[in-house]
C-alpha positions as CSV (number, residue, x, y, z in Angstrom):
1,X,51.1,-31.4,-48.6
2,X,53.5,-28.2,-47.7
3,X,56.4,-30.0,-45.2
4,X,58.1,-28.0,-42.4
5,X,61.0,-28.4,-40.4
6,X,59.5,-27.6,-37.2
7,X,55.7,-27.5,-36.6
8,X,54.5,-26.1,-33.1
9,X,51.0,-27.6,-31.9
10,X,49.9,-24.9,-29.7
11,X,50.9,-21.3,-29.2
12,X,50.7,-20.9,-25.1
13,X,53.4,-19.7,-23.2
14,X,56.5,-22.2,-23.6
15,X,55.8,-22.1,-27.4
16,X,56.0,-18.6,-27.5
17,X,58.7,-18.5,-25.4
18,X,61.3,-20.8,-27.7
19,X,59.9,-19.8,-30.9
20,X,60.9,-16.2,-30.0
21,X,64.2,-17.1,-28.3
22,X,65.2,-19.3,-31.8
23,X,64.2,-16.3,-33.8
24,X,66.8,-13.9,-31.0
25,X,69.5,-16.6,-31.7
26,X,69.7,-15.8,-35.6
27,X,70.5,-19.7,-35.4
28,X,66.6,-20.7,-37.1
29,X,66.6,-18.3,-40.0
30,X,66.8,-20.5,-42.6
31,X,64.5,-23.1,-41.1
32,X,60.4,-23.0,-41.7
33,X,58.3,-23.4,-38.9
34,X,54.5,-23.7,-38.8
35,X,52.3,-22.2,-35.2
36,X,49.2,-23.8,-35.1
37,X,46.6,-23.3,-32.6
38,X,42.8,-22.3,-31.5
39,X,43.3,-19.4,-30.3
40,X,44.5,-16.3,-31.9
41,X,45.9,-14.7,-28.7
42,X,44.0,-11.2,-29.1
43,X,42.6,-11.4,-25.7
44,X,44.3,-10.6,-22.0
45,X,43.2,-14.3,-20.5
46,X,45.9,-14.6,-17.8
47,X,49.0,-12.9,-15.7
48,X,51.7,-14.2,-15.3
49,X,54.5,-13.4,-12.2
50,X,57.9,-14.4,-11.7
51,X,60.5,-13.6,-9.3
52,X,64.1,-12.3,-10.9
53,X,67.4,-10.8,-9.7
54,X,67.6,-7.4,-12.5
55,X,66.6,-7.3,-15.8
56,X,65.2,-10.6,-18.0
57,X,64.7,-10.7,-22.2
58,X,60.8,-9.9,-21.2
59,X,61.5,-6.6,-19.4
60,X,59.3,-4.6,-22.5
61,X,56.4,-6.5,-21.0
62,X,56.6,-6.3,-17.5
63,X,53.5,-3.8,-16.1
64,X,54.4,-3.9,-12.5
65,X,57.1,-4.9,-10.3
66,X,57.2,-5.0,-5.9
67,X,60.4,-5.2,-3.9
68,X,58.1,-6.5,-1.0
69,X,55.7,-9.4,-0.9
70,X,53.4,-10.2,2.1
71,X,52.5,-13.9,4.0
72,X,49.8,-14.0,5.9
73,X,47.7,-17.1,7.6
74,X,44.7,-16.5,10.7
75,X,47.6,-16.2,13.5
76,X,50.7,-14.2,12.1
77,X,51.6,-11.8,9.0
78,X,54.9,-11.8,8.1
79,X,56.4,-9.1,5.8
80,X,59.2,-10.2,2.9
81,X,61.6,-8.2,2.1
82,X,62.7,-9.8,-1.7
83,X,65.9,-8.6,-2.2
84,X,67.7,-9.5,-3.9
85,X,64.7,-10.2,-6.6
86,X,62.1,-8.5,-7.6
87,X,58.5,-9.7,-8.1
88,X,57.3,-9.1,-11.4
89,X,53.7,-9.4,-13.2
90,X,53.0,-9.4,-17.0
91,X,49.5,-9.5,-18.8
92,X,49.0,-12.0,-21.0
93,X,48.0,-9.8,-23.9
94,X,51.0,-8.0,-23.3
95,X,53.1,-10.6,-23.8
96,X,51.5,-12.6,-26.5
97,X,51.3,-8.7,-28.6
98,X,55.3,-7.9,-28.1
99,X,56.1,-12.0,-28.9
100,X,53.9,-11.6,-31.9
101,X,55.5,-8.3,-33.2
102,X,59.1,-9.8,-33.9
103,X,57.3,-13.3,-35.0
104,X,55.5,-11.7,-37.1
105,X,58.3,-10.3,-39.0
106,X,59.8,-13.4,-40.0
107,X,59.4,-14.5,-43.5
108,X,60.0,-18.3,-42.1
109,X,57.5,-18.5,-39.9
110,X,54.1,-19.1,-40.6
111,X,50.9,-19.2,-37.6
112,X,47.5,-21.0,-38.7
113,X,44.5,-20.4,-36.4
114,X,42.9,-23.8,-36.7
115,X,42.4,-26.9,-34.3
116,X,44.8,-29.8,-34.4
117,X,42.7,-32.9,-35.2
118,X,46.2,-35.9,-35.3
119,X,49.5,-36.2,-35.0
120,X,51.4,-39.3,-36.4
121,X,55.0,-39.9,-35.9
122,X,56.4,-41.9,-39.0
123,X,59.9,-43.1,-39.8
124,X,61.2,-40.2,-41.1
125,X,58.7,-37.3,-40.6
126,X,55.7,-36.5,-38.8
127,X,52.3,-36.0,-40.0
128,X,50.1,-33.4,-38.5
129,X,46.3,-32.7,-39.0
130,X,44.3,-30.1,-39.1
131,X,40.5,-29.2,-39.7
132,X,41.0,-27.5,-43.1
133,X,44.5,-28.8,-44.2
134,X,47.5,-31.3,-43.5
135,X,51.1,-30.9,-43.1
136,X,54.5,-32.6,-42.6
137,X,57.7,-32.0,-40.7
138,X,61.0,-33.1,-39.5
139,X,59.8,-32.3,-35.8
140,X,57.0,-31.4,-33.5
141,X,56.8,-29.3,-30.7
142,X,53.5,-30.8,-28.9
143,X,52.0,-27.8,-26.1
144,X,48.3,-29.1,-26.0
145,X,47.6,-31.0,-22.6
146,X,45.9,-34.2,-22.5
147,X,44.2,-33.9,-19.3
148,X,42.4,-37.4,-19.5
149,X,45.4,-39.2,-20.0
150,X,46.9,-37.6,-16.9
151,X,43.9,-37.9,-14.6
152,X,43.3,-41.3,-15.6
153,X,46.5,-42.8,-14.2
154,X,47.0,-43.6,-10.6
155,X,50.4,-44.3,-9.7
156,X,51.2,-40.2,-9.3
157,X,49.0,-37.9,-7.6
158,X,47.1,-35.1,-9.8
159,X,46.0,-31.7,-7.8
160,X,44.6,-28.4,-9.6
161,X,45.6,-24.9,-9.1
162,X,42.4,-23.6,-9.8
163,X,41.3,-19.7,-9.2
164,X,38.9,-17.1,-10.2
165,X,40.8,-13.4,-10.2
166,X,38.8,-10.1,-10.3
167,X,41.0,-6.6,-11.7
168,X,38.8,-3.8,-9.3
169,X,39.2,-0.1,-9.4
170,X,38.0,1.1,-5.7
171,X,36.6,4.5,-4.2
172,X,38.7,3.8,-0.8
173,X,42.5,4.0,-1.0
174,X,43.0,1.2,1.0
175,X,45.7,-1.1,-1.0
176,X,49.4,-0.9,-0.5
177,X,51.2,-1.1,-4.2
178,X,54.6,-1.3,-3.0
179,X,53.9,-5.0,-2.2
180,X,52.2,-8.3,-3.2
181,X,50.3,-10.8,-1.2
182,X,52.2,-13.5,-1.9
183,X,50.1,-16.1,-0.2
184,X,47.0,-15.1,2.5
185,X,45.9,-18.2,4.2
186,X,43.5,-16.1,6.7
187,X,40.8,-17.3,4.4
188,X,38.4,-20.3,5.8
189,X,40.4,-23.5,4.5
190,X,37.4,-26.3,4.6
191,X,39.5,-29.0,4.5
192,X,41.6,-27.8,1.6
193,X,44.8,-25.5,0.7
194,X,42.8,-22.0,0.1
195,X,44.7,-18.7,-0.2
196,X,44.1,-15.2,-1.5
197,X,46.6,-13.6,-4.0
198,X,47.0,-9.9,-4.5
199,X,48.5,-7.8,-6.9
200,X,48.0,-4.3,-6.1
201,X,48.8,-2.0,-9.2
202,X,48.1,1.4,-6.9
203,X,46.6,2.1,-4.2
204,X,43.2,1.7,-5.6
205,X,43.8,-1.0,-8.5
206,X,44.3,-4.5,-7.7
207,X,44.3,-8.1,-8.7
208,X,42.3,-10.6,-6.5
209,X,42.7,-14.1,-7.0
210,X,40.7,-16.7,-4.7
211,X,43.3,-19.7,-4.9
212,X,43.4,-23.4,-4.8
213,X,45.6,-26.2,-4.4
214,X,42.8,-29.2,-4.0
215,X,41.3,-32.1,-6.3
216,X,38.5,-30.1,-7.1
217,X,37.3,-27.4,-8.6
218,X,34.1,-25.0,-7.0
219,X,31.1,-23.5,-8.3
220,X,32.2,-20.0,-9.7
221,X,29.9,-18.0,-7.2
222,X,32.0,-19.6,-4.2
223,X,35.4,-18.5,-5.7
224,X,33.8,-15.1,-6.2
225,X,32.2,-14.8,-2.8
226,X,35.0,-15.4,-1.4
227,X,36.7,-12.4,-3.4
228,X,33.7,-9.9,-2.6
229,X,34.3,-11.0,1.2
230,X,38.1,-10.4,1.7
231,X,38.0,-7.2,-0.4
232,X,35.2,-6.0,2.2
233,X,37.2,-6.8,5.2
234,X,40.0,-4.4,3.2
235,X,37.2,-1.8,4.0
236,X,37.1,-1.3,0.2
237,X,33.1,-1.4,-0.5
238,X,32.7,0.9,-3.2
239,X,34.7,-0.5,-6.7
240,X,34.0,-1.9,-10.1
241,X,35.3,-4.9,-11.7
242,X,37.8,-4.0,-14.5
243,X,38.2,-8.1,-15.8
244,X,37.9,-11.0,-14.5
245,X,40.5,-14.1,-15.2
246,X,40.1,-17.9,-14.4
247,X,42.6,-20.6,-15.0
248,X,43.3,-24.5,-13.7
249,X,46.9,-25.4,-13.7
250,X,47.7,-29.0,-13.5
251,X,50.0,-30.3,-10.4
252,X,51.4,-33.1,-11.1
253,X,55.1,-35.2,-11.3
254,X,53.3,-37.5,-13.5
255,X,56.6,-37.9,-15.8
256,X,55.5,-36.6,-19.3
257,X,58.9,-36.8,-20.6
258,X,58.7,-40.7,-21.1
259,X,56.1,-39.8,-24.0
260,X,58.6,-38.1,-25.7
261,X,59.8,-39.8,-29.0
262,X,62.6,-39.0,-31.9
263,X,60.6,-36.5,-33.1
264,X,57.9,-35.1,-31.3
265,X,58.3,-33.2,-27.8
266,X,55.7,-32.1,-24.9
267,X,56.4,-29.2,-23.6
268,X,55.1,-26.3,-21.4
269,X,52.3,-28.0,-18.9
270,X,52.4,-31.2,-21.5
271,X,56.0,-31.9,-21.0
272,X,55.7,-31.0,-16.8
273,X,57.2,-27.5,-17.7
274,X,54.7,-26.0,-14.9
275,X,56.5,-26.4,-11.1
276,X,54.3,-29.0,-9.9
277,X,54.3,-27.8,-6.0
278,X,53.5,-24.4,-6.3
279,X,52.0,-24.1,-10.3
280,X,54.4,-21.7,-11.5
281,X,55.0,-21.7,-15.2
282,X,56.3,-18.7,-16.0
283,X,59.7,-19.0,-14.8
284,X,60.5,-22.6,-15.6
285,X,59.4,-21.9,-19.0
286,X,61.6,-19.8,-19.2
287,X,64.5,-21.6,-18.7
288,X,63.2,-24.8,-20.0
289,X,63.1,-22.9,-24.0
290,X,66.2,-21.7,-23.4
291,X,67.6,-25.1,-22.7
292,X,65.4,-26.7,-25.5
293,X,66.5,-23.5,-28.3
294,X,70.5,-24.9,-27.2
295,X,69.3,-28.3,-27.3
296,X,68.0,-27.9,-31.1
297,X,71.4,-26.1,-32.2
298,X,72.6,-29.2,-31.7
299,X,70.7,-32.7,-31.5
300,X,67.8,-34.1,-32.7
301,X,66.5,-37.1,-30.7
302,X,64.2,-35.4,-28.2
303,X,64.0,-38.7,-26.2
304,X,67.3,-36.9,-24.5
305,X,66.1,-33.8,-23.7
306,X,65.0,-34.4,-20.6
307,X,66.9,-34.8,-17.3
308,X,65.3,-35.8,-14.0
309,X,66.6,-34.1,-10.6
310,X,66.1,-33.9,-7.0
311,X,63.4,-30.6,-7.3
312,X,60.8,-33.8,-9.0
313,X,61.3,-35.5,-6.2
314,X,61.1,-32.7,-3.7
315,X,58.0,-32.2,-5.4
316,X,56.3,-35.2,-5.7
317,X,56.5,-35.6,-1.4
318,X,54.5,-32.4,-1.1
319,X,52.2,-33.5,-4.1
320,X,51.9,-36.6,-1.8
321,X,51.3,-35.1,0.9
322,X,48.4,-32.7,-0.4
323,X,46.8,-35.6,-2.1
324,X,46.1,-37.5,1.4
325,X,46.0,-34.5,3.4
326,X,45.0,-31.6,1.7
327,X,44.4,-29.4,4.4
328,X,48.2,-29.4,5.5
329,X,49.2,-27.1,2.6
330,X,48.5,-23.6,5.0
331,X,50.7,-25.2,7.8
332,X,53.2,-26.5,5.3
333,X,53.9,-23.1,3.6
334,X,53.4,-21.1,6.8
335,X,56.3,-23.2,8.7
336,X,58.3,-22.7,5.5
337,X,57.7,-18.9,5.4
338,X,57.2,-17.9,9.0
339,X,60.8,-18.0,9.7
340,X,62.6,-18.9,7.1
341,X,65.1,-16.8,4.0
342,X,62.9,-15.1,1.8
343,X,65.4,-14.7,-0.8
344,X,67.0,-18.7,0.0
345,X,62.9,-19.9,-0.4
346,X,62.6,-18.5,-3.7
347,X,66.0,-19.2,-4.7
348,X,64.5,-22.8,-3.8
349,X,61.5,-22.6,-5.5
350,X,62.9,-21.4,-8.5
351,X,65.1,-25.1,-8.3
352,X,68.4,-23.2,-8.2
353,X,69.6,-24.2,-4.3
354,X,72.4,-26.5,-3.5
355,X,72.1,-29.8,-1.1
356,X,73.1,-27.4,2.0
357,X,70.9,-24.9,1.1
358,X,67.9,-26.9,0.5
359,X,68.1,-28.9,3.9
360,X,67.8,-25.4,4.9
361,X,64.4,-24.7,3.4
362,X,63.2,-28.1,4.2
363,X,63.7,-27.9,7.9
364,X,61.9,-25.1,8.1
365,X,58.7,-27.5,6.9
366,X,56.9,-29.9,9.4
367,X,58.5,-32.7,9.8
368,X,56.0,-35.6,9.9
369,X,54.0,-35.4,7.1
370,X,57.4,-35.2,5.0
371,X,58.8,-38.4,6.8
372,X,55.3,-40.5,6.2
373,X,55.6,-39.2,2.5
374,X,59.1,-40.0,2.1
375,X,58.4,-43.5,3.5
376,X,55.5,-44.1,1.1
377,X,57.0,-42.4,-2.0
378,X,60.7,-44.5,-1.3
379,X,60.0,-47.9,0.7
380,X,56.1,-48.6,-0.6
381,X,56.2,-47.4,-4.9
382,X,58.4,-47.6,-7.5
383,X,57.9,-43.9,-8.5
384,X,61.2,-42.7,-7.3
């Protein structure tokens, strides 16, 4: 039974993510570590887009980039002006091939393409399973989600980010690629949070992505009616479908963190790596391996990893809100961005304002659902 001193249990983004960022720091060299997962990442499954002021370490893999972003609902449009970031978008496959590349060239590290079948923390190692072979090391780095044991809890609320994207080439030059839609809430909301996201590459290539926050997830031909309706009220009836993407993000504050033990750590959307409010994982990911790649310099206990602050519980209040209401998320973003900071709301979003600055942002929201949702979450649980 080979023994490692770090075995990663799942490959997805925040895995990638420190296991390159340990190999930049030259501080892992002389430490084995063992990838195991499904899926051998040879496929473009997913984009990813983060907002940045300059340059980041994934620069190499960034296809496109827009100064200017565009919110939209049925009564106003509003156009963003980003500066001073930039939003950026990077194919998976891109990603996963230029992460693999420097990986690859490390004699330490080892990737299995199997399934994980058990993990057992013992006294002084842990024991991981696969289908064709076992293994033992000093930690574990745990990325694969248990969704059952999330959705079967009660006490904090669980929504989906769920979508169905569409890459088109059109006939008709009809998109703008010098800026995203960031969030078009023009579509018919039924009772939920509905939006259309676009990522035009030129000004006939584009991204579509039919977009929900909601319990629920649809019957694929509704997700993609949707898309083959708001592309034809671009005036864009003549195009081809490049790829299609789908994907389901957790929302959730449900505290993953306090499963955490001496030697095994969740992370990415199994530790609450993913912003709950919005389902943004790219960017926290981000900074979450970099904290965890300083963190294993030094320490060992994993329990102490994790801090909670005041963005959780910013969170959790719209998470409330959305579970009872879920039709308020269109108002809630629209009061947000009709009038506020661009540049301040993503600073926000990205978890990076101070007190002042995020009273600022959360005036600009409506103030009575907040109120009723601070009441319940403070005075009427013990979640806080």
């Amino acid at each position: 039974m080979k023994h490692y001193d770090y075995i990663f249990t799942g490959t997805g983004l925040s895995a990638m993510m420190t296991v390159y960022k340990m190999v930049l720091s030259g501080k892992f060299a002389e430490k084995s570590i063992l990838l195991i997962d499904e899926d051998a990442k040879k496929t473009n499954d997913r984009t990813w887009c983060f907002w940045e002021k300059g340059q980041s370490i994934w620069e190499n893999t960034i296809s496109k980039k827009w100064d200017s972003a565009l919110f939209a609902n049925e009564n106003f449009k509003r156009n963003l002006e980003l500066k001073p970031y930039q939003y950026n978008q990077i194919r998976g496959l891109d990603f996963n091939n230029s992460v693999f590349e420097l990986i690859g060239k490390q004699e330490n590290i080892t990737f299995l393409n199997d399934k994980v079948t058990d993990i057992n923390e013992l006294e002084t190692h842990v024991f991981v399973a696969i289908s064709t072979n076992t293994f033992t090391c000093n930690q574990l780095l745990n990325s694969i989600y248990n969704k059952a044991l999330v959705e079967s809890q009660q006490k904090y609320p669980v929504l989906q980010q769920h979508f169905i994207g569409w890459f088109i080439k059109s006939k008709q030059a009809a998109l703008n690629p010098e800026q995203v839609t960031f969030m078009d809430f023009s579509v018919v909301q039924k009772g939920n949070t509905r939006f259309m996201y676009v990522l035009p590459t030129s000004t006939t290539e584009a991204l579509f992505e039919y977009t929900l926050f909601s319990h629920s997830l649809l019957e694929k031909q509704e997700y993609e009616a949707e898309i083959k309706n708001y592309i034809r009220n671009l005036g864009i009836h003549d195009y081809e479908i490049i790829e299609k993407e789908q994907g389901c993000i957790p929302m959730t504050c449900y505290p993953f963190w306090k499963r955490n033990t001496n030697r095994v750590l969740n992370i990415g959307t199994a530790g609450g790596w993913t912003k709950a409010s919005t389902g943004y994982t790219f960017k926290k990911s981000d900074k979450k391996s970099t904290q965890l790649v300083s963190f294993l310099e030094t320490q060992t206990d994993f329990r102490k990893f994790h801090q909670k602050g005041k963005f959780w519980f910013y969170d959790l209040l719209l998470l409330d809100i959305l579970d009872r209401n879920n039709e308020l998320g269109s108002s809630i973003f629209s009061d947000m961005f009709q009038k506020g900071n661009p540049a301040l709301i993503f600073k926000f979003l990205d978890e990076e304002t101070n007190l002042i600055e995020d009273v600022k942002v959360i005036l600009k929201c409506p103030k009575t659902p907040f109120i009723k949702a601070l009441f319940r979450v403070v005075f009427l649980s013990n979640k806080f």
